[in-house]
Each structure stands twice: as structure tokens, then as C-alpha cells.
C-alpha positions, 0 to 999 in steps of 0.5 A: 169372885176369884183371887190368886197369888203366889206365896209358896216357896221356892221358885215359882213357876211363871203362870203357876197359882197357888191360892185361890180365894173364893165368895160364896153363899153359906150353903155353897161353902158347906157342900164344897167341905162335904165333898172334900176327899180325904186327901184334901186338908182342912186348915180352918173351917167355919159356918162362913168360911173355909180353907183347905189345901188340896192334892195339888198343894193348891190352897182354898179359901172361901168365905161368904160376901162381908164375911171377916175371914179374909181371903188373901187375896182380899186383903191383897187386892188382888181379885179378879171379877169372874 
């Protein structure tokens, strides 16, 4: 699953994401944070969770399934079945 929202200030521009949250297993998660650049940066990490802003100021949060790091867009119920 996906979500998006905007909270970045400023004036947003229309269609723009600035968030986006991601589900997915443990392994995954760790091979995403292995192949971060050193010009992403890491705002939490955990066995089962991970959020990171990248180049684009785009921020990451992923977490596995029933996990209780919460994505954004989770606790927004603004997800998109992908």
C-alpha cells in the first residue's frame, strides 16, 4: 500500500507529493535503508520500520504490515490500494 499527503510548508503545488508511505516485509525494509545514498537522511529507523527524507525533500515511511510505527498516511486514512 501507498499513501500521500501534503504537509510541507509553503504553497503547494497542485499534484505535487510530499509523503509517501509505504507496507512491506522486514527484509524488504532492510534492503531499502542499505541502498540509501548519503544524501538521503535517515529520521527514524527500526527492525520494522523506516523513515528517511530523500534528494527531492520527499519524505519515506515504511513499516511492515500491523506494525505500531504508523505511516501518515495510515493514521490519516489517506492510503491508496496499489
Amino acid at each position: 500500500m501507498i499513501s500521500s499527503l501534503r504537509h510541507i510548508r509553503g504553497n503547494p503545488v497542485y499534484g505535487q507529493i510530499y509523503a509517501l508511505g509505504l507496507v512491506m516485509p522486514a527484509e524488504e525494509i532492510a534492503r531499502v535503508g542499505a541502498r540509501l545514498g548519503e544524501d538521503a537522511k535517515i529520521t527514524e529507523e527500526g527492525p520494522a520500520h523506516l523513515a528517511f527524507i530523500d534528494p527531492y525533500q520527499i519524505n519515506w515511511q515504511i513499516s511492515v504490515p500491523g506494525n505500531e510505527f504508523r505511516t501518515s498516511g495510515d493514521f490519516a486514512d489517506r492510503w491508496h490500494k496499489l
